[in-house]
mmCIF file of the C-alpha atoms, coordinates in Angstrom:
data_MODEL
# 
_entry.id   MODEL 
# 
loop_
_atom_site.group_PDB 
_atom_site.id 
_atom_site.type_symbol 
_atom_site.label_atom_id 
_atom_site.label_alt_id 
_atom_site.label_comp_id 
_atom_site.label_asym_id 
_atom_site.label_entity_id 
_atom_site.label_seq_id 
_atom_site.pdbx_PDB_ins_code 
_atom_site.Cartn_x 
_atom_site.Cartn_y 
_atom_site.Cartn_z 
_atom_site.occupancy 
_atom_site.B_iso_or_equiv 
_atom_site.pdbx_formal_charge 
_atom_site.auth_seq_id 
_atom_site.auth_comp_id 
_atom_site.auth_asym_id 
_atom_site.auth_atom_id 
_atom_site.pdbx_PDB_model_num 
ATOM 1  C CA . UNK A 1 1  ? -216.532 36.904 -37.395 1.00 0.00 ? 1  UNK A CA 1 
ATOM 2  C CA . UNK A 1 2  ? -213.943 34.784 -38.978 1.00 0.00 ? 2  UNK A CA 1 
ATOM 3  C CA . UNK A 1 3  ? -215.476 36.115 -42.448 1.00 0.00 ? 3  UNK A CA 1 
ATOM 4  C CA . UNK A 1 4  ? -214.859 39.286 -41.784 1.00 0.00 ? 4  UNK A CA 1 
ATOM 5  C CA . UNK A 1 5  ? -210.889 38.769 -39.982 1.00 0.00 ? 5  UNK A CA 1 
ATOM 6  C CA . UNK A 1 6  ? -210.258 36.918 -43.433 1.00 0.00 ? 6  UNK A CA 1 
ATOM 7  C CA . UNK A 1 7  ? -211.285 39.995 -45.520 1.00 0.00 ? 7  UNK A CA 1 
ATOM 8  C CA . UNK A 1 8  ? -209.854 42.371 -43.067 1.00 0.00 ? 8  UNK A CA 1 
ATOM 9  C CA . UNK A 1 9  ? -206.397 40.646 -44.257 1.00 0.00 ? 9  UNK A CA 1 
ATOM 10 C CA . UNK A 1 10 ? -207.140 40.421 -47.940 1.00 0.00 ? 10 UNK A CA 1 
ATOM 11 C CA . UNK A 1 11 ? -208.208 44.092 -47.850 1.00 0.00 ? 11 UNK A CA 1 
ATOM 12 C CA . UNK A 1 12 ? -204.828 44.636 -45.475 1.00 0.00 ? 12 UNK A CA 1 
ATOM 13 C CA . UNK A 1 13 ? -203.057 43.234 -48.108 1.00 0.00 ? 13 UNK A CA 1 
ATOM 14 C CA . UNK A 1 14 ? -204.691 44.785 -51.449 1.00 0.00 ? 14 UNK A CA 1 
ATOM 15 C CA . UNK A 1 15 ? -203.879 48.193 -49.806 1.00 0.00 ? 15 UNK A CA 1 
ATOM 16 C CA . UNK A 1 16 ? -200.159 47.849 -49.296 1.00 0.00 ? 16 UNK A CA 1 
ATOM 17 C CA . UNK A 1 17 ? -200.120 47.747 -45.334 1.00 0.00 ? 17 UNK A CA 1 
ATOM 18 C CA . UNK A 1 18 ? -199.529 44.089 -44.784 1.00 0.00 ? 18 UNK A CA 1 
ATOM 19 C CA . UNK A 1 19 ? -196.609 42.298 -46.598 1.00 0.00 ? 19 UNK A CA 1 
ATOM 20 C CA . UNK A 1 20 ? -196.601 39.779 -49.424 1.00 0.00 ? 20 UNK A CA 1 
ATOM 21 C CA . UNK A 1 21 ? -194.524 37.265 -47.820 1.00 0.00 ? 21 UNK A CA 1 
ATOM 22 C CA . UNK A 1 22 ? -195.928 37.513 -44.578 1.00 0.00 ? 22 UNK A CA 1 
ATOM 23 C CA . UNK A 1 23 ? -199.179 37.511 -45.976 1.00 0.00 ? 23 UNK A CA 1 
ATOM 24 C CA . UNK A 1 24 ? -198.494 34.889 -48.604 1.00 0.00 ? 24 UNK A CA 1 
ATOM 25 C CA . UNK A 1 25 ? -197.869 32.712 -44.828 1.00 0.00 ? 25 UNK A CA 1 
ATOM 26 C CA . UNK A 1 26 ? -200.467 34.124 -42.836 1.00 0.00 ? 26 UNK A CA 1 
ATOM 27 C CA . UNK A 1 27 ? -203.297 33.781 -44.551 1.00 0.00 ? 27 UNK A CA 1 
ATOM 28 C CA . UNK A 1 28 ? -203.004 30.154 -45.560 1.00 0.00 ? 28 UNK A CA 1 
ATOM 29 C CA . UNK A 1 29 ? -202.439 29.523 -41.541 1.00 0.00 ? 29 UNK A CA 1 
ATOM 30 C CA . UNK A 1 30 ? -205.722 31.579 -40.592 1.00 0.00 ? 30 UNK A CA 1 
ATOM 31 C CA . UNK A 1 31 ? -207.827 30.468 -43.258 1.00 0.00 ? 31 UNK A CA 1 
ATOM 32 C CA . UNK A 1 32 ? -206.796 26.672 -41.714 1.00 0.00 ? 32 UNK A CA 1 
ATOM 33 C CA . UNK A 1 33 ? -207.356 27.496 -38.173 1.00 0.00 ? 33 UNK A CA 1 
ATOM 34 C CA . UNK A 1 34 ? -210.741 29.258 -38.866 1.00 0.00 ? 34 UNK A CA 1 
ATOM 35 C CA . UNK A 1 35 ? -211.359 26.403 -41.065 1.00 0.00 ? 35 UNK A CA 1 
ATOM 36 C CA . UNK A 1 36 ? -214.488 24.941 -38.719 1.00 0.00 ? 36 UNK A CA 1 
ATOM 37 C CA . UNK A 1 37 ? -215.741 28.108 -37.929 1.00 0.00 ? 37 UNK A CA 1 
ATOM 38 C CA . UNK A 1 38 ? -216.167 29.457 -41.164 1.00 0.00 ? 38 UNK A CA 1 
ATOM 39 C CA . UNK A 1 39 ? -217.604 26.406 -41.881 1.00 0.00 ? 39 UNK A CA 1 
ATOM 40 C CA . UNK A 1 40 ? -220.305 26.520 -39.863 1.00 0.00 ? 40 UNK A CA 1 
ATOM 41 C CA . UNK A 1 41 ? -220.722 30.446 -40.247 1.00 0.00 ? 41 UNK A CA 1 
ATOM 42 C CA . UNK A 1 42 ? -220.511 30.396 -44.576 1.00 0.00 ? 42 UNK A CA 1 
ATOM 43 C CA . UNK A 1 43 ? -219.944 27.105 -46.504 1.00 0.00 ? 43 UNK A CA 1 
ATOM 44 C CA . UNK A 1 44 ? -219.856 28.757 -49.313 1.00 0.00 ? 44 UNK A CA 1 
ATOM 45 C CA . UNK A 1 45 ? -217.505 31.409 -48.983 1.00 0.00 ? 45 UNK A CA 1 
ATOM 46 C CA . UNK A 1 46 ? -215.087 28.799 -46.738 1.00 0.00 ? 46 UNK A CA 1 
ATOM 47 C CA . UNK A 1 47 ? -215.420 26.695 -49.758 1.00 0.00 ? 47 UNK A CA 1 
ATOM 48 C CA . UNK A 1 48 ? -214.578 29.177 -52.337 1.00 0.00 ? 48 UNK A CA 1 
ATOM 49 C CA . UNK A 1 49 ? -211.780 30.812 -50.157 1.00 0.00 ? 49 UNK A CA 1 
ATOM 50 C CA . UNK A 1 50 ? -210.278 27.285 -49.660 1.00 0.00 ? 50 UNK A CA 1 
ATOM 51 C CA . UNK A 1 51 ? -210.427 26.355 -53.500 1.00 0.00 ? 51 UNK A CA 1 
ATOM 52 C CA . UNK A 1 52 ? -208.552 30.101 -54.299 1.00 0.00 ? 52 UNK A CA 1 
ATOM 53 C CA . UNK A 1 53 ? -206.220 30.908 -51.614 1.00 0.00 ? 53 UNK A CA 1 
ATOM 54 C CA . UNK A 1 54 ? -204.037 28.466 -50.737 1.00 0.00 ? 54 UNK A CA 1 
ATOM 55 C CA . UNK A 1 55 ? -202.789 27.794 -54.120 1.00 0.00 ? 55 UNK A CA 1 
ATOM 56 C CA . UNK A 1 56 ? -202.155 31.695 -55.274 1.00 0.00 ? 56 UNK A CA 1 
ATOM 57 C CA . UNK A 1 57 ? -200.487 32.000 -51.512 1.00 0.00 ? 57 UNK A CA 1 
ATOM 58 C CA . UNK A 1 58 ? -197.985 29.156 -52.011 1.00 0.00 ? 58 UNK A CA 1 
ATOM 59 C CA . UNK A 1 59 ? -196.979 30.312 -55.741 1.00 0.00 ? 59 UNK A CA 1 
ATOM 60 C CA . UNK A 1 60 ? -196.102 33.792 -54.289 1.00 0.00 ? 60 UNK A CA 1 
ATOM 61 C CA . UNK A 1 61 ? -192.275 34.159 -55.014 1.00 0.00 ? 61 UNK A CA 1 
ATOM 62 C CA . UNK A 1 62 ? -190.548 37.055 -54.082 1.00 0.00 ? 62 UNK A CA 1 
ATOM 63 C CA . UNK A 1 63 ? -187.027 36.437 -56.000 1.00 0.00 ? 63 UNK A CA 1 
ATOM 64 C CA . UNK A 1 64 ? -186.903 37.604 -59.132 1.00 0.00 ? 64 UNK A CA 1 
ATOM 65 C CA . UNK A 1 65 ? -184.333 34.486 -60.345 1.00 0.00 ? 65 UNK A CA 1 
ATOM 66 C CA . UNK A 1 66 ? -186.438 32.095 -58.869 1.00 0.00 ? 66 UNK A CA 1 
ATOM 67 C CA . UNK A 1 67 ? -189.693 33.203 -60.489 1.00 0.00 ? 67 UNK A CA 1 
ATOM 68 C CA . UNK A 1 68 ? -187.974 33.487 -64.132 1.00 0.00 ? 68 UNK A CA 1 
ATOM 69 C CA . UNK A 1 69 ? -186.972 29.723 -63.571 1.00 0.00 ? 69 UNK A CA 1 
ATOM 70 C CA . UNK A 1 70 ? -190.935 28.425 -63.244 1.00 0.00 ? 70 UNK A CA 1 
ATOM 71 C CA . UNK A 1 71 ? -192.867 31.904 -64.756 1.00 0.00 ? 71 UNK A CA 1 
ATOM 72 C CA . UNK A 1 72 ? -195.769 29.490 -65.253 1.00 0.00 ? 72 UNK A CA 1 
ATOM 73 C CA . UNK A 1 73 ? -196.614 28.752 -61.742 1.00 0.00 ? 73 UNK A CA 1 
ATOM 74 C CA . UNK A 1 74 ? -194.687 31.471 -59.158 1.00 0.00 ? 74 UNK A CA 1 
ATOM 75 C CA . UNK A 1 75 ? -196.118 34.411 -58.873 1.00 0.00 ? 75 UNK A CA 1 
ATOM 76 C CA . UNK A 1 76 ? -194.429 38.095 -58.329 1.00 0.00 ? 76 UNK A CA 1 
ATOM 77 C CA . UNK A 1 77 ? -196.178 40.606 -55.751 1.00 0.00 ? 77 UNK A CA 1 
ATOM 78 C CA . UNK A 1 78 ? -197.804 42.588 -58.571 1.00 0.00 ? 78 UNK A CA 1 
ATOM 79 C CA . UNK A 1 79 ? -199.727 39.458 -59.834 1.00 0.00 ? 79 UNK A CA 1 
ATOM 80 C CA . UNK A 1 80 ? -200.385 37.660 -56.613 1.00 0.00 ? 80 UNK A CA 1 
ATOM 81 C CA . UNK A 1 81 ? -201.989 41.385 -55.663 1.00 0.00 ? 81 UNK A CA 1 
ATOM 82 C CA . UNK A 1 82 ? -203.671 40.811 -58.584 1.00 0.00 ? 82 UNK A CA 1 
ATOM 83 C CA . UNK A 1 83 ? -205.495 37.053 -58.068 1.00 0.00 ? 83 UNK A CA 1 
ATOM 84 C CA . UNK A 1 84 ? -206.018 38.065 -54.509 1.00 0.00 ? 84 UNK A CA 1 
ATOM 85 C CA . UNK A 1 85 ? -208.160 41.265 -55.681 1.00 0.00 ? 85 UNK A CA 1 
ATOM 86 C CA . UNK A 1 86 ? -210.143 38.846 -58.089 1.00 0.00 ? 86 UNK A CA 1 
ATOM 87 C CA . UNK A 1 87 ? -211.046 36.513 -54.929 1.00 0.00 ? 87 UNK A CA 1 
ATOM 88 C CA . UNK A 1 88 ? -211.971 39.548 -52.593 1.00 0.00 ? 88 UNK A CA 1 
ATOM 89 C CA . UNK A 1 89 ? -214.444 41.178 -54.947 1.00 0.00 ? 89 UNK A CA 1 
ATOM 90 C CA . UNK A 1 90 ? -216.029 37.334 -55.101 1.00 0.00 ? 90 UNK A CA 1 
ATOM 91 C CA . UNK A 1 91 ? -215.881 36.856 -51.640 1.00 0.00 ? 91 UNK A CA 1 
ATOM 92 C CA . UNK A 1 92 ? -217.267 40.060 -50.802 1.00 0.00 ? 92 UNK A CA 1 
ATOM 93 C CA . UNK A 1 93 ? -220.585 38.944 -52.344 1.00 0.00 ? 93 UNK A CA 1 
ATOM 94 C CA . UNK A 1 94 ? -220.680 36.144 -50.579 1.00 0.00 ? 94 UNK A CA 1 
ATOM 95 C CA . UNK A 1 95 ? -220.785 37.441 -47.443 1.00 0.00 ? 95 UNK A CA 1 
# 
């Protein structure tokens, strides 16, 4: 179950009807308090999610000023849309 609550957010996302920055938050907290139950439901996919997400959620930037100040690590909506796509259609076979 927590597999599929951590798609359902990705896919939330990737459609337009959940937020960058609150999704950019809220993923990194669900992802760590599913953390043991994923775990124990799909190493693999826990481990893969863990190893993507966190980083490309805490490089999302949504001012402009500040991204254009470090372009080679923060991330705009349009490319964090982009990464997170990448790591859905993996995870998605790994389920």
């Amino acid at each position: 179950m927590s597999a599929q609550e951590l798609l359902s957010m990705m896919k939330l996302f990737l459609d337009g009807n959940y937020p960058a920055e609150a999704f950019s938050f809220d993923f990194e907290d669900r992802l760590f308090e599913l953390s043991d139950q994923l775990k124990n439901e799909n190493f693999e996919l826990y481990d893969f999610l863990n190893d993507m997400m966190p980083e490309i959620c805490a490089n999302f930037e949504p001012y402009e000023a500040e991204r254009r100040s470090r372009p080679d690590i923060y991330l705009s909506e349009e490319q964090m849309r982009k990464k997170v796509a990448e790591v859905y259609e993996k995870a998605l076979k790994l389920v």
